[in-house]
N, C-alpha and C positions, 0 to 999 in steps of 0.2 A: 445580415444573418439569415436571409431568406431558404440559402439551399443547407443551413445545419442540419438539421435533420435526415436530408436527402442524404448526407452524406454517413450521418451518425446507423442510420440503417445498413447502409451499403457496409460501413467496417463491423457492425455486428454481424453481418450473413459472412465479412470475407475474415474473422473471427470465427466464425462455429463452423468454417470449412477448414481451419487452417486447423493441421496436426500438431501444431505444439499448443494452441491452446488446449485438447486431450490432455498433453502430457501434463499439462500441468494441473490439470483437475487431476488425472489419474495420481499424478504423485502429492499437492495439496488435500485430498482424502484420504490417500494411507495413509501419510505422516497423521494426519489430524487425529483420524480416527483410531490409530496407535497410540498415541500422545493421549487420547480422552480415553482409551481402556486400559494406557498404564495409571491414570489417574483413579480411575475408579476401582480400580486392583488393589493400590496403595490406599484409600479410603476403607474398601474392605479388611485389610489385614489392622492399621491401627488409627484410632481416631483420630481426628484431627479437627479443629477449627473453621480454618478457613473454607469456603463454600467450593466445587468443586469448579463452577463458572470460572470464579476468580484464577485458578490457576491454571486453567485450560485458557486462559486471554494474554498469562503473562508468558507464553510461548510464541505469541504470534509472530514474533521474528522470524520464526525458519522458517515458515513457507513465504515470509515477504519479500526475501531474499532470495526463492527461486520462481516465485510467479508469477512479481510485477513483469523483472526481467522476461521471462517469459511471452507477457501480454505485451508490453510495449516494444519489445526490439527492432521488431518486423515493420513497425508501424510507419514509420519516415524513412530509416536507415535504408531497408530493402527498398524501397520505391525509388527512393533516391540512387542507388545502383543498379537499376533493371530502368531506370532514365522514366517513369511513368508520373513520377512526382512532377516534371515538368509538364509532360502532358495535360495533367489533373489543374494544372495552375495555369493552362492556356483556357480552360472552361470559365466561365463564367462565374468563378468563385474564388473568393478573399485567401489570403494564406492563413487568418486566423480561423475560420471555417473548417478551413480542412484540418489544420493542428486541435482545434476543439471536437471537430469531430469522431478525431482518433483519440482525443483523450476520452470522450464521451463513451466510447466502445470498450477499450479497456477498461476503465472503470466502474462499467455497467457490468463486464465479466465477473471482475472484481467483487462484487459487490453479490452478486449472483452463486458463485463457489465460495464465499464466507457463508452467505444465509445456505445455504445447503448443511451447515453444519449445525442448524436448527435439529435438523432431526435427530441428531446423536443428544440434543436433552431433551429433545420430546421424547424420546425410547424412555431417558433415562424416569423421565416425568413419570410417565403410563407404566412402569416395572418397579419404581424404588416404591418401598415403603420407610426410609428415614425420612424426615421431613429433612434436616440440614445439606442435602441432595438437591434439594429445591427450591431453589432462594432467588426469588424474579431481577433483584437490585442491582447484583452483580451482572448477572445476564444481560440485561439491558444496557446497563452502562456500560458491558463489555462492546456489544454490540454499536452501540453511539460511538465507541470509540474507534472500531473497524472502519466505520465509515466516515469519518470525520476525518482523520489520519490518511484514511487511503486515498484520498483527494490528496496530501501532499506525494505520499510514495508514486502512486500513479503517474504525476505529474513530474518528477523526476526520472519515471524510466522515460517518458515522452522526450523529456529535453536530452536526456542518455542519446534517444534514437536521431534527435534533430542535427546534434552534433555529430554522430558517427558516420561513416559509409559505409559500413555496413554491418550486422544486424548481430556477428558475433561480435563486433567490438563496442555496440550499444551494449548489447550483454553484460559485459563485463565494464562499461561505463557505470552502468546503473544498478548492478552489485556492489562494485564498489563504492558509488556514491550515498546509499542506502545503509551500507556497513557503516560508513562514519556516521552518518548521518542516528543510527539508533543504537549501535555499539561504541563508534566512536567520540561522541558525546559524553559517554555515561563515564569510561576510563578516562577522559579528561579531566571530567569535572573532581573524580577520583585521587586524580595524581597531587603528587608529593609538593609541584607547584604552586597549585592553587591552594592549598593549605596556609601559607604564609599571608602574612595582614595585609601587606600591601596589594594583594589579587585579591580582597573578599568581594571587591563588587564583581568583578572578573566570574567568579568563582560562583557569587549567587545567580547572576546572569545566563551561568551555562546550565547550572543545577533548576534555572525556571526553564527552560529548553531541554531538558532531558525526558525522552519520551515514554521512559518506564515508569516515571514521574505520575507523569499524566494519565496513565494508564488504572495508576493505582487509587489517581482522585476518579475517576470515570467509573471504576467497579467498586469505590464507595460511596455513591452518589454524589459525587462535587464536580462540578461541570464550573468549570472555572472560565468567564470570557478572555478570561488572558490567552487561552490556552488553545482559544476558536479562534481566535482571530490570528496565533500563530499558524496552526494548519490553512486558513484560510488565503490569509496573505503570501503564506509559505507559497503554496500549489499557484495561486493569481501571477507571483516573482517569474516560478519556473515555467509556468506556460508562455506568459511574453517573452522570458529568452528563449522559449521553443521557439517561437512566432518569428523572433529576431533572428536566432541561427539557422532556420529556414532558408529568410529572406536575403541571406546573407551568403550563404552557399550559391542560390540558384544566381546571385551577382556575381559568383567566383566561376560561376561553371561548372 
């Protein structure tokens, strides 16, 4: 693992050149910061309970949806088509290297345009005089949970990109494996099937896997190890078969 690093900088500098990482801040900011002034719209007109963190975290699908994809498509798939991935694997560096390396860089984006959204409650922080506006527990666990989480998403647009040739078909690999993956899940666990007795372990197995789940023990302080070691192990699966459909391509040619 000596040249990770060497490499993890290189995809962060050929990240902050590349134009669609813009687009994807430019559109993961609107949406957000639309989504956090119709929330606080809807607190001003009629009260409500729940903290405004909490519901500003149980959106995070929609930009997950357009800005993994985003960050990871370019990452193997176009290299892999513009024939430079071979090159980069004649250097003196591992296949897993380079695949960590480009997970390292998206995720570090990743992680970078969520915390920017720090400032829309620090505004909120330094201007509201309700206390219930202000409530650290949710925040936090909102936040643990972006980055905990984002280790598996990230890690799936990577393998999106490993498998594809190129970089709109990662796109849409890794939307649609994200969509089951946190929508599709949740209607599963829902359906008419698992209702009946003979699926309840079926049934409870999918419902401990659902990630709205988790979200909601996260922004009430319950950090569950079940639930770490799912993302953890999740993201660890999808990078080695990053690693594997790599090594696996550059033997197909």
């Amino acid at each position: 693992m000596r040249h990770f690093f060497t490499i993890l900088s290189h995809e962060i500098r050929t990240l902050l050149f590349n134009p669609s990482t813009y687009v994807a801040a430019v559109l993961f900011l609107g949406v957000m910061g639309f989504i956090f002034a119709g929330i606080l719209d809807s607190y001003s007109r009629t009260p409500q309970e729940t903290p405004p963190a909490a519901v500003f975290f149980q959106l995070f699908w929609i930009p997950v949806f357009f800005m993994v994809p985003l960050l990871t498509m370019k990452s193997l798939a176009e290299e892999r088509r513009l024939g430079t991935l071979e090159t980069l694997l004649t250097a003196p560096v591992t296949t897993t290297e380079v695949v960590l390396g480009k997970f390292g860089a998206a995720y570090f984006l990743y992680l970078l345009l969520w915390g920017s959204t720090a400032g829309f409650h620090f505004v909120l922080h330094y201007y509201a005089r309700d206390i219930r506006f202000i409530d650290a527990g949710p925040l936090l666990g909102g936040y643990l949970f972006i980055a905990l989480s984002g280790l598996l998403f990230v890690a799936v647009g990577i393998l999106a990109s490993a498998l594809a040739r190129t970089q709109a078909v990662a796109g849409i690999l890794s939307f649609t494996a994200l969509f089951g993956l946190i929508i599709g899940l949740r209607f599963f666990g829902e359906s008419a099937l698992l209702q009946q007795d003979s699926f309840l372990t079926l049934k409870n197995t999918v419902e401990s896997l659902q990630i709205f789940r988790h979200l909601e023990d996260f922004t009430n302080g319950i950090v569950d190890t079940r639930q770490v070691f799912f993302y953890l192990t999740g993201s660890i699966l999808a990078l080695i078969f990053s690693i594997l459909g790599v090594e696996a391509k550059l033997l197909q040619g």
